[in-house]
C-alpha positions in Angstrom: 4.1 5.7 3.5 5.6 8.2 5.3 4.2 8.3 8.3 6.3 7.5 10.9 9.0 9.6 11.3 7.5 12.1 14.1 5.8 9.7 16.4 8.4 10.0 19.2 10.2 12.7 18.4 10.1 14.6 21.9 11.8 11.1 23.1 14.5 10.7 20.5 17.9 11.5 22.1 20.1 12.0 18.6 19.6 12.7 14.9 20.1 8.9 14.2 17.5 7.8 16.3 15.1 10.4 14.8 16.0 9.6 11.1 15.6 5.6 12.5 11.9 6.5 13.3 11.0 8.4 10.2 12.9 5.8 8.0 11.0 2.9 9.7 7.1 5.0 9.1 7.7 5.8 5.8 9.0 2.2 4.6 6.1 -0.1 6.2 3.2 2.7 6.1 3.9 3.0 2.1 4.1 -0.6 1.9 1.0 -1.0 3.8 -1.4 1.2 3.1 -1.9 0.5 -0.5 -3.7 -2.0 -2.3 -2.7 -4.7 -4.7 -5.3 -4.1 -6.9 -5.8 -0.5 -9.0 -3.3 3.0 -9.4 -4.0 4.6 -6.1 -3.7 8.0 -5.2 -4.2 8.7 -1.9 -3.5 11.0 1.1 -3.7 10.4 5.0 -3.8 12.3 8.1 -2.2 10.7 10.5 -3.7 12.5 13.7 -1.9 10.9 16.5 1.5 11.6 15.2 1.0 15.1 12.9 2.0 13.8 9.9 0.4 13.8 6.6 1.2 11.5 3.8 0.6 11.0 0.1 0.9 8.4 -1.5 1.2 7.9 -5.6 0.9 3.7 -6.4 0.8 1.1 -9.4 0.5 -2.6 -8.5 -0.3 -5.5 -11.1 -1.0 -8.9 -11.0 -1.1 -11.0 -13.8 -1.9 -14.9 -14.1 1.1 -17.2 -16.0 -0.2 -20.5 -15.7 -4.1 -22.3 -14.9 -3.5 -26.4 -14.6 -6.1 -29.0 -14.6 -5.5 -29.5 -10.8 -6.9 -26.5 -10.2 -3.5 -24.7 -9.6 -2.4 -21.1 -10.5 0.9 -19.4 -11.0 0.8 -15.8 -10.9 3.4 -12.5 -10.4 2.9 -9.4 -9.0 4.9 -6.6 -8.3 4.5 -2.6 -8.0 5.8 0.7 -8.2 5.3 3.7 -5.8 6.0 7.4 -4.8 4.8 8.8 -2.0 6.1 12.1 0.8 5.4 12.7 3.9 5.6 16.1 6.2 3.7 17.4 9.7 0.6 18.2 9.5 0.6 20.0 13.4 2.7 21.1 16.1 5.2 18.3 17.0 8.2 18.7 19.7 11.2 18.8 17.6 14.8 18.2 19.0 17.6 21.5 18.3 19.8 20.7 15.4 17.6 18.1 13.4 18.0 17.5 9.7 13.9 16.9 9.9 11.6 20.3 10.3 8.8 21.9 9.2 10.3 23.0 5.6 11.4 19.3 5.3 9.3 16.1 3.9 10.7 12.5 3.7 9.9 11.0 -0.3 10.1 7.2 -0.7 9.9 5.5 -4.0 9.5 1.4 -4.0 9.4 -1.1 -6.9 8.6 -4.7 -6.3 8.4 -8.0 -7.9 7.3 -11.4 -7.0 5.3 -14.4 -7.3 2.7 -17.1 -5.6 0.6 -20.1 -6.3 -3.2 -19.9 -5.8 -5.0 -23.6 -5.5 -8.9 -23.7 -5.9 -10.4 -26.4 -3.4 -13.3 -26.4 -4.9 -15.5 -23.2 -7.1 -16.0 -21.4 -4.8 -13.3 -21.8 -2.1 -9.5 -20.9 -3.1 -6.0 -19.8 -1.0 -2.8 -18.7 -2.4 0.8 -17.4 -0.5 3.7 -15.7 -2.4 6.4 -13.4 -1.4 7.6 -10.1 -3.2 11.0 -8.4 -2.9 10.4 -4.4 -2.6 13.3 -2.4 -3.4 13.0 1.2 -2.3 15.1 4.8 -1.5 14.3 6.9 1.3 15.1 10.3 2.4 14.9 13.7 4.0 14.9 17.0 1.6 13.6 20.5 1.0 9.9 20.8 0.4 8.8 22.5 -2.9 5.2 22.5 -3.9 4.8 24.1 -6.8 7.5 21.8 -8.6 6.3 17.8 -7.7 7.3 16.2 -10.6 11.1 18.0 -10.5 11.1 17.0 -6.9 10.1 13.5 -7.3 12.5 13.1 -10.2 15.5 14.7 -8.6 15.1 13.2 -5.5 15.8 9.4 -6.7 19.1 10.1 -7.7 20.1 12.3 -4.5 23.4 10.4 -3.6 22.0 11.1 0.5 18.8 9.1 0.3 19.1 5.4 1.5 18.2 2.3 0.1 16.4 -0.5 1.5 15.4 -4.0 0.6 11.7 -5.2 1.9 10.9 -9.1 2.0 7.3 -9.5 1.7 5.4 -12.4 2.9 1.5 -13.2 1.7 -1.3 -15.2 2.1 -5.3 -15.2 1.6 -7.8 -17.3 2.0 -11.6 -16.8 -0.3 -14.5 -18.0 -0.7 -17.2 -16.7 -3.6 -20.4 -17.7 -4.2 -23.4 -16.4 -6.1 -26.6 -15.4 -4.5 -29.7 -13.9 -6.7 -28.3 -11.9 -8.6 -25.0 -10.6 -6.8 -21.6 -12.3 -6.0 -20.7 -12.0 -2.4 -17.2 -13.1 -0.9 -14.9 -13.0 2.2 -11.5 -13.1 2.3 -8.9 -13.2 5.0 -5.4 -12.4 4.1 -2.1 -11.9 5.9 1.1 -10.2 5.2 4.2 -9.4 6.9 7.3 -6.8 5.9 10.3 -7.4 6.9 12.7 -5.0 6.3 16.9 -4.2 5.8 18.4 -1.0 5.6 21.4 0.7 6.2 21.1 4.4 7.5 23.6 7.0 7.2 23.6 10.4 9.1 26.1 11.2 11.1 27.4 7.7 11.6 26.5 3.7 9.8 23.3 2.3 11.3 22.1 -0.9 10.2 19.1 -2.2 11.4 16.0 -4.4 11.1 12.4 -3.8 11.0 9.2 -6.6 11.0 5.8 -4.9 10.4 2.2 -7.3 9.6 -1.2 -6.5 8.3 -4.0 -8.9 9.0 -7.5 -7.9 6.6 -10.8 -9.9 6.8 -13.0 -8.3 3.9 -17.0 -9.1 3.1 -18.3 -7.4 -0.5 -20.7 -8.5 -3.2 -20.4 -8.0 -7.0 -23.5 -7.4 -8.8 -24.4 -9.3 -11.9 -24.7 -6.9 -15.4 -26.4 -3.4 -14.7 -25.8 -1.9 -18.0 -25.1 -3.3 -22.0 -24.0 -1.9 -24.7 -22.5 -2.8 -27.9 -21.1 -6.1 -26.0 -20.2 -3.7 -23.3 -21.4 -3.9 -19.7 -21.3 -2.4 -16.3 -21.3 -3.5 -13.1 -20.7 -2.2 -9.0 -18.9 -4.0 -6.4 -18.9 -2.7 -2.5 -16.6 -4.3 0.6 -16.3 -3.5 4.1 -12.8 -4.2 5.5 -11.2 -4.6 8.7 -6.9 -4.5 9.0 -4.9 -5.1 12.3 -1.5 -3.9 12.5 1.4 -5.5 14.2 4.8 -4.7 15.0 6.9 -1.7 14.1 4.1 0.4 12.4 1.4 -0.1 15.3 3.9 1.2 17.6 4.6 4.0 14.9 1.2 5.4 14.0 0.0 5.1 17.3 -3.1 2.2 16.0 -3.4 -0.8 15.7 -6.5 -1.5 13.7 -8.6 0.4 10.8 -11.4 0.4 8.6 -12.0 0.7 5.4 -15.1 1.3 2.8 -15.3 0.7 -0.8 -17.0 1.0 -4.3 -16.3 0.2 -7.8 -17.4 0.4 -10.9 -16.1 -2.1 -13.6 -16.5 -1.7 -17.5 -16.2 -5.0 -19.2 -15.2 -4.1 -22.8 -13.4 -6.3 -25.7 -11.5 -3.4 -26.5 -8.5 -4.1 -27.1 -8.7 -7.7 -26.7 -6.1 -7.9 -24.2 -7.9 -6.2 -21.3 -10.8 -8.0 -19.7 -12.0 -4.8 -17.8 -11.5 -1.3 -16.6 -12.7 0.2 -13.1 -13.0 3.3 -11.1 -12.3 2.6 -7.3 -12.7 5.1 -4.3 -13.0 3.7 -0.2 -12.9 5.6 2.7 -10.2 4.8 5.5 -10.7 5.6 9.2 -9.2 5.0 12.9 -8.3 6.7 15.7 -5.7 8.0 15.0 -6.5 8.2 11.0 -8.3 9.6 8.5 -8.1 8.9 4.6 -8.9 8.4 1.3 -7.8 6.1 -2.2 -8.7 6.4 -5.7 -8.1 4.4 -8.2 -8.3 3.7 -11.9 -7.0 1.1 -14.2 -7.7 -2.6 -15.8 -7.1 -5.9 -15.2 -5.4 -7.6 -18.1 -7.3 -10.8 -20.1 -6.1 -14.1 -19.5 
């Protein structure tokens, strides 16, 4: 999520104002460019700005409640590591704390909760907000010690901390169609937010960023059995516009993004509905990237 913090740095006049920019990237790109859905590991060339970033991210969602009404309570929440350094030549400013041998690391955990209500079958919408609580900061790359790094960093007394508000709805309809499940989806969320930044002085500020994502895919029916186990593949296409700080920070304001997955349905252990293997392609002008992803979606 790191992207950011070198998109203006030949126009920054101090330190502050530098740290301000990489701060703001590498909040709302972390936040952003994951998924809600599977572990991601990722990485991103951000090719306007020269900055690379990878990101390392568990989200969950997990269903409390159904009701006759055709209600549903659920939580979500997530935890994330992700750095960022430049990936080309940038103009950097005489005396600044960021450089080439630098990279900014961010680590986030969130929790939070919604209410999904199913019109009918097919057609459903749910909103929820999540409260992300992150630290943020500037320190010596090494790369042959990651873990060390990432462990020692969240404890360095100089990184910040910031609180995130994030705000979420979606809107889906499914439906069945021979033998696969198509759907569309449109969802919207917004990021606001609140950090305090110290350098050489205080600075508090604010920051608003906002995805919007229409997504078509289809889910095929069962491909493979065995032993009460089966397989099946799921594609999307989706399409995200950016608003607010991040657009003006990664130079875009709209990407793409293209998807497979491959789900095992298994009753073992009885707890976990399914497992899957996830990989999409992300592109823009101005970006270039990949996710993978592995994990399960817990029985309910």
């Amino acid at each position: 999520m790191l992207s950011l913090f070198y998109v203006q740095l030949a126009n920054a006049d101090t330190i502050e104002d530098i740290a301000k920019k990489a701060h703001l990237a590498s909040i709302n790109t972390l936040l952003i460019f994951t998924s809600q859905d599977s572990l991601n590991s990722g990485l991103y060339h951000f090719t306007k700005v020269g900055v690379d970033m990878h990101v390392y991210h568990l989200p969950f969602s997990y269903t409390l409640k159904q009701t006759d009404k055709g209600i549903e309570y659920f939580i979500v929440g997530n935890l994330g590591y992700s750095t960022v350094n430049i990936s080309k030549d940038v103009i950097i400013p005489p005396n600044s704390r960021l450089n080439y041998e630098n990279h900014i690391s961010t680590y986030t955990a969130g929790i939070g909760g919604g209410i999904r209500y199913k019109f009918t079958k097919e057609f459903s919408a749910s909103g929820g907000i999540e409260l992300i609580y992150s630290r943020s900061g500037a320190k010596l790359t090494q790369p042959d010690d990651a873990i060390g790094d990432a462990i020692e960093g969240f404890f360095n007394k100089n990184f910040n901390d910031n609180i995130s508000y994030k705000f979420f709805t979606d809107v889906e309809y499914k439906t069945k169609f021979k033998e696969l499940n198509p759907y569309v989806i449109f969802s919207y969320k917004t990021y606001q937010t609140k950090s305090s930044f110290s350098f050489d002085e205080l600075i508090s500020y604010n920051t608003d960023s906002s995805v919007a994502t229409f997504t078509i895919g289809a889910q095929s029916n069962e491909l493979i059995s065995f032993d009460k186990n089966y397989i099946t593949l799921e594609s999307y296409f989706n399409a995200n516009y950016l608003n607010g700080d991040i657009a003006n920070t990664v130079k875009f304001n709209n990407y793409a993004s293209l998807g497979a997955i491959s789900y095992l349905y298994s009753n073992v252990p009885s707890w976990i509905k399914r497992y899957f293997l996830e990989v999409n392609l992300i592109k823009a002008d101005g970006l270039d990237g990949y996710n993978i992803g592995v994990g399960f979606t817990i029985n309910y």
